[in-house]
C-alpha positions in Angstrom: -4.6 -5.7 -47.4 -5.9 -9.2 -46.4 -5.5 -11.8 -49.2 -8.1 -14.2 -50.0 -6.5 -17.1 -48.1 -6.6 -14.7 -45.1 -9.5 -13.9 -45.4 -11.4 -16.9 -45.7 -9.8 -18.2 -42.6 -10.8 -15.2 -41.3 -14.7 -15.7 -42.3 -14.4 -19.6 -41.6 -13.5 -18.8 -38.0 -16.2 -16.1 -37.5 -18.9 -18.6 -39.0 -17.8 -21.4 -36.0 -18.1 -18.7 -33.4 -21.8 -17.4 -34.9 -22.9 -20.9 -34.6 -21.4 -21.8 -31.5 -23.2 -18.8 -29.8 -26.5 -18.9 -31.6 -26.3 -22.9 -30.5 -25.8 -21.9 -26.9 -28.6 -19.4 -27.2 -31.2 -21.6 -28.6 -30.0 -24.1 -25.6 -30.5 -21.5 -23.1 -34.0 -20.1 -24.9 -35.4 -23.9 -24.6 -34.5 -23.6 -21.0 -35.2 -20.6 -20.1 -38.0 -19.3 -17.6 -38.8 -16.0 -19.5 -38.8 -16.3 -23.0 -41.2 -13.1 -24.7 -40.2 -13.0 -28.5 -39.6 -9.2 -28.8 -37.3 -8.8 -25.9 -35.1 -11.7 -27.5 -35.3 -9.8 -30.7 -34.3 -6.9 -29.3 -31.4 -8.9 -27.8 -30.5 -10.5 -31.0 -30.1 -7.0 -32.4 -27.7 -6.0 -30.3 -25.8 -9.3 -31.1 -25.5 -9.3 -35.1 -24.4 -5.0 -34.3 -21.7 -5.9 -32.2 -20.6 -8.6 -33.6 -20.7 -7.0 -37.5 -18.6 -4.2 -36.3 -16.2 -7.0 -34.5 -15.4 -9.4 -37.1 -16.4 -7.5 -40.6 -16.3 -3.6 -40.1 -12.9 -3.5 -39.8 -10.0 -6.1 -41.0 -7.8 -5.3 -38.0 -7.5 -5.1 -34.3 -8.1 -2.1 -32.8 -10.0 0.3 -30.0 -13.3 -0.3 -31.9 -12.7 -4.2 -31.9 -12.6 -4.6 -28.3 -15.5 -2.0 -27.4 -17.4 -4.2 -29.6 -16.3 -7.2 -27.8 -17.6 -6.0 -24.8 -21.1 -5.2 -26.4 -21.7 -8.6 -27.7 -20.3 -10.9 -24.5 -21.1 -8.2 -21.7 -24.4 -6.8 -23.1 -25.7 -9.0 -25.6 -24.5 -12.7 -24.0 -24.9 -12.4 -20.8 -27.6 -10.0 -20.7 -29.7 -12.3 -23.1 -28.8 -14.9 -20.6 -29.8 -13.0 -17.5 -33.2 -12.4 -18.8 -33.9 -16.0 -19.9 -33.0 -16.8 -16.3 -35.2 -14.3 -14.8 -31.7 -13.3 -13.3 -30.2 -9.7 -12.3 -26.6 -9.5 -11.0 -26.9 -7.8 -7.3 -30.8 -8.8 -6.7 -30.3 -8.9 -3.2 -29.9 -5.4 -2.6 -32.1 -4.6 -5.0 -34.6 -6.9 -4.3 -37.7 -4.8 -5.2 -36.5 -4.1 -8.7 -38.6 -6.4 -11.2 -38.0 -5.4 -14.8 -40.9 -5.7 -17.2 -41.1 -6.1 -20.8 -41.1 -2.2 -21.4 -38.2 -2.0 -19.2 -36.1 -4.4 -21.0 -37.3 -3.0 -24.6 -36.2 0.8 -22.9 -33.3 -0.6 -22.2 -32.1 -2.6 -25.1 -33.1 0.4 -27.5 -30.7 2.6 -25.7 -27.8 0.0 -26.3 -28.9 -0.3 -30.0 -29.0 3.8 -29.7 -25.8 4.1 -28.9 -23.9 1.0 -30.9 -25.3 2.6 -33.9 -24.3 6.4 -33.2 -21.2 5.0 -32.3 -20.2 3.3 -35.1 -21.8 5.9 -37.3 -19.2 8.8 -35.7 -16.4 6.3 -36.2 -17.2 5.0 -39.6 -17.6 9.3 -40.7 -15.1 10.6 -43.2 -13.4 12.5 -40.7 -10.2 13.5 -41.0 -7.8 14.0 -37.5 -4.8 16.6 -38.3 -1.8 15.7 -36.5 0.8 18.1 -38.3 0.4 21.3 -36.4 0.5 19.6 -33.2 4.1 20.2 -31.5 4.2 16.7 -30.5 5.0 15.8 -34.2 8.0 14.0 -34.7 10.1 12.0 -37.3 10.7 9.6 -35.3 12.7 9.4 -31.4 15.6 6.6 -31.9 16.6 4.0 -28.9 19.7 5.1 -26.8 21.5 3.5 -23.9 21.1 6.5 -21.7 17.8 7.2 -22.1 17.1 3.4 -21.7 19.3 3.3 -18.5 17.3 6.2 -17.2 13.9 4.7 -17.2 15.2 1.2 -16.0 16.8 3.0 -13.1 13.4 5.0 -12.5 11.3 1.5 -13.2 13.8 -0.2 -10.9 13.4 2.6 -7.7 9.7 2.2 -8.1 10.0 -1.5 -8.4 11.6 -1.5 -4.6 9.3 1.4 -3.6 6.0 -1.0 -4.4 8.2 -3.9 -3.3 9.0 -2.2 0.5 5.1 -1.2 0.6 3.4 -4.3 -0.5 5.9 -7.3 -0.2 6.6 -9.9 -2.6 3.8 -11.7 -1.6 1.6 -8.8 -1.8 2.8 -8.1 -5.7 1.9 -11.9 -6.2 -1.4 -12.0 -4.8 -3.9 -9.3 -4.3 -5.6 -11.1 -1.2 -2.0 -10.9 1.0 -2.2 -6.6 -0.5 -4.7 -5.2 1.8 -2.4 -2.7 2.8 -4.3 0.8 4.5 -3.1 4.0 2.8 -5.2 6.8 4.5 -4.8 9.2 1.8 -6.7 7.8 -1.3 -6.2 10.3 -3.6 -2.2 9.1 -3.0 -3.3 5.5 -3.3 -4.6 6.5 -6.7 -1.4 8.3 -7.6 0.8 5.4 -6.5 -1.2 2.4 -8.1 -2.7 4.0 -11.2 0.7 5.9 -12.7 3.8 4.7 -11.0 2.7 1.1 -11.3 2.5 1.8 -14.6 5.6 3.2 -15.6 7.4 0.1 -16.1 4.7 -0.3 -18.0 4.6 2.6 -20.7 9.0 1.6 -20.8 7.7 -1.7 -22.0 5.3 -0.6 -24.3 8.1 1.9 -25.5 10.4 -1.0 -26.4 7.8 -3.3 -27.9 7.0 -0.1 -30.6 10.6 0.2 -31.5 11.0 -4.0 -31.5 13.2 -5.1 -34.4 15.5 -8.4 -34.2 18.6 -5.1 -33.7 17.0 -3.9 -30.9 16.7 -6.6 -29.3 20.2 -8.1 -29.6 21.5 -4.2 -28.9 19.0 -3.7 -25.7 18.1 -7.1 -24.3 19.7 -5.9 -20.8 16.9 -3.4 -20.5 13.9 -5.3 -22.1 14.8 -8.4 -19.7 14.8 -6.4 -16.9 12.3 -4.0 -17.8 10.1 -7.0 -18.6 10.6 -8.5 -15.0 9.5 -5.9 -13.4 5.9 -5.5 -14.9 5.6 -9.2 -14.8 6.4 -8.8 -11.0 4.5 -5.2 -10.5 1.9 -7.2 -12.4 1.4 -10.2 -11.7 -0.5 -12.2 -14.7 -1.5 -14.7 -12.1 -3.7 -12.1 -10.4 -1.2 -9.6 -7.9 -3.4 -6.8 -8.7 -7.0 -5.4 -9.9 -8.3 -8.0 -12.4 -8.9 -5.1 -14.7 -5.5 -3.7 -14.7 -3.9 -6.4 -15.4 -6.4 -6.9 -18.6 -5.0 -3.6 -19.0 -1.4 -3.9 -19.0 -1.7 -7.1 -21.0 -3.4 -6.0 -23.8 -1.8 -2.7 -24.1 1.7 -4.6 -24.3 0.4 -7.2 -26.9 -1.5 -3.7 -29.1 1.4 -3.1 -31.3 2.6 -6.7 -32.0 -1.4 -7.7 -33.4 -2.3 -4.4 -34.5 -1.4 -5.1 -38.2 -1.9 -8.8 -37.8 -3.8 -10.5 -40.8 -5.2 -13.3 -38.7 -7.6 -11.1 -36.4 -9.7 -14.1 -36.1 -7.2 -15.7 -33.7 -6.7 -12.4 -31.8 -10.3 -12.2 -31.3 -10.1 -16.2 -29.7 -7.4 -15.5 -27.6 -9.0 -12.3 -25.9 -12.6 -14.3 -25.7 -10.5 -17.1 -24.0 -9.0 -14.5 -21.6 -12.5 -13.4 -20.8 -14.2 -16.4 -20.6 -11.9 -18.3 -18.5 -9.2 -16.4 -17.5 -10.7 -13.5 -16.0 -12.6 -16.5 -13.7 -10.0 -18.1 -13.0 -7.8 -15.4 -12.1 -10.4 -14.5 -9.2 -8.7 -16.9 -7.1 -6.1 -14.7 -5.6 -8.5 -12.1 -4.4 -9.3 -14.7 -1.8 -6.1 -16.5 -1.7 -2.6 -16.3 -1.0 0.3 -17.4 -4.3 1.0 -20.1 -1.8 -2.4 -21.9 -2.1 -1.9 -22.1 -6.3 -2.4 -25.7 -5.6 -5.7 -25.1 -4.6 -6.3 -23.0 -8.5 -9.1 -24.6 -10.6 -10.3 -23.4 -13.9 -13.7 -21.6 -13.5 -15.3 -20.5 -16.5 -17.7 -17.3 -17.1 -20.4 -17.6 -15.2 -23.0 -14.4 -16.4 -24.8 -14.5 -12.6 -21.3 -13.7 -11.8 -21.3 -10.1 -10.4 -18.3 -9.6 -12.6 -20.0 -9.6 -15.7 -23.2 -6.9 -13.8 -22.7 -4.5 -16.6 -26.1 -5.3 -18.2 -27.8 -5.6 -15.5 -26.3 -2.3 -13.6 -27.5 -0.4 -16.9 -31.3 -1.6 -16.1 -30.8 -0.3 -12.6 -29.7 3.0 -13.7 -31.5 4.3 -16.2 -34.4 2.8 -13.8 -33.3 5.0 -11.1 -32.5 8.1 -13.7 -35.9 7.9 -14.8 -37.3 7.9 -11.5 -35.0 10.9 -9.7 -34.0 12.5 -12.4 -30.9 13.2 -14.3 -27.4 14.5 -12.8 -27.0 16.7 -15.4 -23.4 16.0 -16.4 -22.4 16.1 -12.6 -20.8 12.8 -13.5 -18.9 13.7 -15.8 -17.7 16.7 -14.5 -16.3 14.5 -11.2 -14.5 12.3 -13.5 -12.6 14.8 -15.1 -11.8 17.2 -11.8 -11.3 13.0 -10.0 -7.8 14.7 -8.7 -9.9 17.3 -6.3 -9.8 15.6 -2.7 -12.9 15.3 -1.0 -11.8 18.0 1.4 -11.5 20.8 -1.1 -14.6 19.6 -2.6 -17.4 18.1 0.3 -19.9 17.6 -2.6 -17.8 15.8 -5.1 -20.1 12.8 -6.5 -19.1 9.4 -5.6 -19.3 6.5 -8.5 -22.1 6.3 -10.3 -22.7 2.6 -8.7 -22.1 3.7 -5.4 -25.1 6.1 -5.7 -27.7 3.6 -6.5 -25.9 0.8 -4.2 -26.6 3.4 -1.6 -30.3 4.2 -2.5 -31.1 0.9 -1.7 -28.6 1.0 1.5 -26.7 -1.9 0.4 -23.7 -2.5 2.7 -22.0 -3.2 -0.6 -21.2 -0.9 -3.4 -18.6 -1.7 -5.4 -20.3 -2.2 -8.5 -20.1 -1.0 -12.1 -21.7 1.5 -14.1 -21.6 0.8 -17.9 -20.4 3.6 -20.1 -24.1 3.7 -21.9 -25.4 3.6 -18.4 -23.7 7.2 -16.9 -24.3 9.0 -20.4 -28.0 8.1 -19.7 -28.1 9.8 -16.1 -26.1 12.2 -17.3 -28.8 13.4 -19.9 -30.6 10.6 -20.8 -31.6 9.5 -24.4 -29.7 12.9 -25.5 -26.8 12.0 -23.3 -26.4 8.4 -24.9 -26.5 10.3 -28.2 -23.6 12.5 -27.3 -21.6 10.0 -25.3 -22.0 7.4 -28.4 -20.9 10.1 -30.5 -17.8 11.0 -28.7 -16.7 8.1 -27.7 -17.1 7.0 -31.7 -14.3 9.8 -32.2 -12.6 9.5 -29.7 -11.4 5.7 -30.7 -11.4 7.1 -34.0 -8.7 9.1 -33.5 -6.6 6.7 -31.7 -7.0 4.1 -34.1 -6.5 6.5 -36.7 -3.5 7.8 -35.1 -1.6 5.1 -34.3 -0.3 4.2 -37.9 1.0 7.6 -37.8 4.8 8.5 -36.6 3.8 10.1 -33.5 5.0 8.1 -30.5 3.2 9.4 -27.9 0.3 9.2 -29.6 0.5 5.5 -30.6 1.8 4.7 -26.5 -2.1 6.8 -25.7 -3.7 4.3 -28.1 -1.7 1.0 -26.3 -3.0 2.4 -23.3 -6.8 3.1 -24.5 -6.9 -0.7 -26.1 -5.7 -2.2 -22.6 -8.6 0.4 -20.8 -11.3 0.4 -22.7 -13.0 -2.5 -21.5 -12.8 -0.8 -18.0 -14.2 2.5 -19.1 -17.1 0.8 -20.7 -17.9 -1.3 -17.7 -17.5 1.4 -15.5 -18.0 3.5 -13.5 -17.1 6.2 -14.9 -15.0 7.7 -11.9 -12.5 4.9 -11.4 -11.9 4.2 -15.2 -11.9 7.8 -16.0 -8.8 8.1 -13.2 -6.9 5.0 -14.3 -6.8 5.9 -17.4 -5.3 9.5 -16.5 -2.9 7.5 -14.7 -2.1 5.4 -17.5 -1.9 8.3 -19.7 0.5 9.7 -17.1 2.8 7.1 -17.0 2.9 7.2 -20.7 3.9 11.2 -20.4 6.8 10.7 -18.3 8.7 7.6 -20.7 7.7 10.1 -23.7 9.1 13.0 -22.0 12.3 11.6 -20.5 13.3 10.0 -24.1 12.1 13.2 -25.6 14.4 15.7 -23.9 17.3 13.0 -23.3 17.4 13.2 -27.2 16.8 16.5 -27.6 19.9 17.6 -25.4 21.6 14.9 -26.1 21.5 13.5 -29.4 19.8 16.1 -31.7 17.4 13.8 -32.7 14.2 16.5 -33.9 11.4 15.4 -32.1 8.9 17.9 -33.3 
């Protein structure tokens, strides 16, 4: 429990960011070239939801906090900010798309829709079991053996990624265009063994106490290497996995922190300027750093497209119909190659990039967006609804003894803002592959003790 000192710093801080985003809307509403009243409302809506449920709802940091701050900056900032400026991320290739009022009511009432079904389903007395399952445990002590294992395993891929890619290539994604024909392996290789080293990591930061580190440093200094090498902070890989890795990593250190103001600052800084900045090296090798400037969000950035990639496809779903939970399907079966399966569905994005026959389609599709053309208004309903559960349990989870279950819940705080954003296909994957990674540390420390050291793991 927070105590009143807490507390109010807690309140104080959320108060300076209230103001310091209704000020910058007011700015950008005096400026702006489209202004109508009950769109704005509509938008503001969606701004005190999300941003209730991100500083008040809950006095800690969890899965829900960060879905929440992806509704209020992705959704409700920079969408507000789109439509002030007339603006829609990707207009060139969809150049014949112009939203009107209804559209832009439509679509901000299925945000609200969901937001609120959401957060009703995770708010619900509802109760998760985790007793009967078999992955119940007391708890799964540190050992040197099992700890040399998985640094020998995180060392081999280490060498694997480092033969493939290059040292350059692992510092900078523009010198990592390698070709791998086979993209279901490419999957495999960057989405779970990249990630092993990863789940180690994440392993040791659970069990961190000032013994363990004195007892183990050898294998969390080397272990720690690695990731930092595998991924790069600076930007060696996909923007959004190393978000990903980052925030998993620092889940259980601020999961019981009393200061979540601060936590919340820290992670707006990392999307605000960060996540700019870092775009540097998708264009650039790690020995132009001199050339790095700080770049700030920009919302007619097409990174921050997740508001309006929802207008464009609940404008297409409504005008050719729904898929019927084809989607969804393809995300879960995403391991099927293409040749076993010739009418597998490609991304969500990819579809309406390709209706318009724009060269380019690597663009999101927002969570909300696919459970729309999946079933429309009764899809959002059931995709709010799950997804409410879903982090539910995670967060729920997590202050429970079970270790593979709190290592799925780092790894669903570092992906979540990817799954929201979308699409649905590559998130779905990555997050397998996370989940994966996670499986094989659990399992190796799991049967090493077992066999070895009688520790009851069940």
């Amino acid at each position: 429990m927070l105590n009143e000192k807490q507390r109010t710093f807690n309140y104080i801080v959320y108060f300076i960011m209230f103001v310091f985003f209704a000020m910058q809307n007011i700015l950008a509403i005096k400026n702006s070239v489209q202004n109508d009243f009950a769109v704005i409302i509509t938008f503001d809506i969606i701004g005190i939801l999300s941003f209730i449920n991100l500083t008040i709802l809950t006095n800690k940091i969890d899965v829900f906090t960060i879905a929440n701050l992806f509704f209020f900056i992705f959704l409700y900032f920079c969408g507000l900010n789109q439509y002030l400026q007339n603006f829609l991320a990707w207009e060139m290739y969809f150049g014949d798309i112009l939203p009107s009022y209804y559209d832009y009511i439509h679509i901000n009432s299925i945000i609200i829709l969901f937001i609120i079904i959401m957060t009703i389903f995770y708010k619900c007395n509802v109760k998760f079991k985790t007793n009967n399952l078999k992955l119940r445990q007391r708890k799964i002590e540190t050992s040197y053996t099992s700890l040399t294992i998985l640094t020998c395993l995180n060392i081999f891929i280490f060498l694997i990624f480092l033969k493939v890619y290059g040292l350059n290539g692992l510092l900078s994604r523009h010198d990592a265009n390698i070709s791998i024909s086979n993209k279901s392996f490419a999957l495999i290789v960057s989405a779970c063994l990249r990630l092993v080293p990863v789940s180690t990591m994440i392993f040791l930061i659970i069990n961190l106490s000032k013994d363990s580190i004195s007892k183990y440093f050898i294998f969390y200094f080397i272990n720690a290497i690695i990731v930092l090498v595998l991924v790069f902070p600076l930007g060696g890989t996909a923007r959004y996995m190393i978000a990903a890795t980052y925030l998993a990593l620092a889940y259980p250190l601020i999961r019981l922190t009393k200061f979540k103001s601060i936590i919340i600052l820290v992670i707006l800084f990392g999307i605000v300027v960060i996540f700019p900045t870092i775009n540097f090296f998708r264009f650039h090798s790690i020995s132009e750093i001199k050339d790095l400037r700080i770049e700030l969000l920009d919302v007619k950035s097409g990174d921050f497209d997740a508001y309006s990639m929802i207008m464009y496809i609940i404008k297409y779903a409504d005008l050719n119909g729904f898929c019927f939970g084809k989607n969804f399907i393809t995300a879960f079966l995403f391991f099927i190659p293409r040749s076993l399966w010739p009418n597998k569905m490609i991304g969500t994005g990819a579809i309406i990039a390709n209706s318009y026959q724009s060269t380019f389609t690597n663009m999101s599709a927002p969570f909300i967006a696919e459970s729309y053309f999946s079933l429309g208004v009764f899809g959002v309903f059931i995709g709010a609804m799950l997804f409410g559960l879903i982090i539910k349990f995670f967060d729920t989870t997590f202050l429970r003894e079970n270790l593979f279950l709190k290592m799925m819940s780092c790894s669903l705080f570092g992906m979540v803002l990817f799954i929201l954003r979308g699409d649905l296909l590559s998130s779905f994957s990555y997050t397998i592959g996370f989940a994966l990674s996670s499986l094989i540390v659990f399992l190796i420390i799991l049967i090493f003790c077992e066999r070895r050291e009688n520790v009851n793991a069940y």
